[in-house]
C-alpha positions in Angstrom: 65.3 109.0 238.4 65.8 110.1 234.9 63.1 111.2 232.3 64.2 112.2 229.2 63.4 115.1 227.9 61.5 114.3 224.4 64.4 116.1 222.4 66.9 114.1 223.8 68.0 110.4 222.6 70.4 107.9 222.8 72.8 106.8 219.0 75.7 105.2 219.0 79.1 107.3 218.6 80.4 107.3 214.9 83.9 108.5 214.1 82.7 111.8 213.3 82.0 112.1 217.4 85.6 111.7 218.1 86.5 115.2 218.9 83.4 116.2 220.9 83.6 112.8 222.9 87.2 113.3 224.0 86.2 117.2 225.2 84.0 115.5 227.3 86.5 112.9 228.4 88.9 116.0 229.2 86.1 117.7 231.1 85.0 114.6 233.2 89.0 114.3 233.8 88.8 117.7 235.5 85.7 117.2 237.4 86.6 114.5 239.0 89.9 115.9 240.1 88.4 119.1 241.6 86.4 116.9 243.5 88.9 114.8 245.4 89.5 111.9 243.1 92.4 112.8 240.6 93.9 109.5 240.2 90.6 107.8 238.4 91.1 108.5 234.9 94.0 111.2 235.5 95.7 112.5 232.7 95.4 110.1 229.8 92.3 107.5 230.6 90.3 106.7 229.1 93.0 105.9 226.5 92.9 107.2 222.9 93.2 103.7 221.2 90.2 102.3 224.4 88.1 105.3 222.9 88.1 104.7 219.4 87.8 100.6 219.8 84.8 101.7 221.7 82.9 103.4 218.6 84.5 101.0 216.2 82.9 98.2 217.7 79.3 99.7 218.9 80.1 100.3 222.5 80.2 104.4 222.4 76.5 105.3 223.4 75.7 109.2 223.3 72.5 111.0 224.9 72.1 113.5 222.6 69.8 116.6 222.6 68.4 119.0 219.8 69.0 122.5 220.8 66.0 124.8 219.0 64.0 123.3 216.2 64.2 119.5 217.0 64.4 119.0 213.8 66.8 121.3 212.2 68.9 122.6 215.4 72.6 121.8 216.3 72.8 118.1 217.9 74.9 118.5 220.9 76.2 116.0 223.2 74.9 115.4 227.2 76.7 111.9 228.1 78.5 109.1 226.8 79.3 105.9 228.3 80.7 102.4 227.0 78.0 99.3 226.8 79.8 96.6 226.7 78.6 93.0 226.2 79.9 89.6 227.4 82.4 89.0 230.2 84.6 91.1 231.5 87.7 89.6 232.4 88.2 92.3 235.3 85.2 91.0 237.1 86.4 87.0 237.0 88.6 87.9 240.5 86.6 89.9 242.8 86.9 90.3 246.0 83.4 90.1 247.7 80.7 88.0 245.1 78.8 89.1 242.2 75.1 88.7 242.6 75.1 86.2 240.6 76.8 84.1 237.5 74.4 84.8 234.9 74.9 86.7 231.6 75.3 90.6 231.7 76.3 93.8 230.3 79.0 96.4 231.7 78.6 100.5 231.8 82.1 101.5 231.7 83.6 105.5 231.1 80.2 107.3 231.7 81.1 110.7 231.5 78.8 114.1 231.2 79.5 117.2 229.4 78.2 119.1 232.1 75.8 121.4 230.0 72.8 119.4 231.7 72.8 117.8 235.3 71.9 114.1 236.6 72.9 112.9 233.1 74.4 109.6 234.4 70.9 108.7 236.1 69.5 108.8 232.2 72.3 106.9 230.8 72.3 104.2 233.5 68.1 104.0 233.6 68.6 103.6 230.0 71.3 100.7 230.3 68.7 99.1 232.9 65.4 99.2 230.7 67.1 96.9 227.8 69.1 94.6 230.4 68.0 92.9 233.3 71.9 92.3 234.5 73.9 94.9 234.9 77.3 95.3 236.4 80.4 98.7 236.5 82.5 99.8 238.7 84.2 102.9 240.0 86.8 104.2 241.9 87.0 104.8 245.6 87.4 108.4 245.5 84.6 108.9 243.0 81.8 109.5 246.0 79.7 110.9 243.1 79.5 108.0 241.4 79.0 105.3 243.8 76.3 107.5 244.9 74.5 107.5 241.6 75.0 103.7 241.5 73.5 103.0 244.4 70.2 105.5 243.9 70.2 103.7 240.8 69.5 100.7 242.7 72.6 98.9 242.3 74.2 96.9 245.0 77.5 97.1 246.3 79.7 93.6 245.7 82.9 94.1 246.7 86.5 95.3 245.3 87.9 94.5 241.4 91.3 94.9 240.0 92.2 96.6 237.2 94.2 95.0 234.9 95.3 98.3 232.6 97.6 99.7 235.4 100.3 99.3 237.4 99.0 101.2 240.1 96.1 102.3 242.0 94.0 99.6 240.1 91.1 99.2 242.9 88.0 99.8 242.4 84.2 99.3 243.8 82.3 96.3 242.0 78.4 97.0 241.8 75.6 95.0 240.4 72.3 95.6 239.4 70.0 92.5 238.5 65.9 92.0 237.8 65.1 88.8 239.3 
């Protein structure tokens, strides 16, 4: 799917990202409500204190790109997602079954800037390249996303609850693993 253009790269998020990575949070927020599913991440997800845990412990991943001189030009932002290592205690009840019971990683809060399309297909290839196991999971409105997950070659393993909300807390469990 993705190739990576040779200006482009992934870094961790540092505080100094803050600003710029919440934009994008705001503009993936919008996206995904002019395209049917407002209820995802609606108005205040993901939240502030979730976002800035995120860089303080390593999870904030940015593809970042060079515009002009790779060397000297402005460093602007094309996706950011959270890597997260070790269980996830959302996935312990899931109705359907994992793949399997091994050790894996979870891609959480992907979310483009829109300056550059199929963004998410780099970020996730990525992911999949340094981790055999692989597991996220999206909302049932998000038809964009589940599609990308499942080009991506993950598989579909049933429904999760949230455990952050009071309501509309279900989503789509997927799993991606290299036997």
């Amino acid at each position: 799917m993705g190739s990576i253009a040779s200006s482009r790269r992934f870094r961790h998020a540092t505080m100094r990202d803050y600003e710029r990575i919440q934009r994008i949070y705001a503009h993936a927020r919008a996206v995904m409500a002019a395209n049917g599913n407002p209820t995802q991440w609606g108005d205040s997800f993901p939240r502030e204190s979730t976002v800035r845990a995120d860089i303080a412990e390593c999870r904030t991943m940015l593809l970042v790109e060079r515009e002009g001189d790779n060397e000297t030009g402005a460093e602007r932002i094309l996706a950011q997602f959270a890597l997260c290592t070790g269980e996830d205690p959302t996935y312990h009840d899931i109705d359907g079954s994992w793949l399997d019971g091994d050790p894996y990683v979870t891609i959480h809060r992907i979310a483009s800037s829109g300056q550059v399309g199929h963004v998410a297909y780099d970020c996730i290839d990525w992911v999949t390249e340094r981790y055999g196991n692989v597991r996220a999971d999206t909302h049932p409105n998000n038809k964009a996303m589940q599609h990308v997950f499942e080009r991506s070659g993950f598989v579909r393993c049933g429904l999760i609850a949230l455990r952050d909300r009071d309501t509309d807390k279900t989503r789509i469990a997927y799993q991606r693993h290299e036997w």
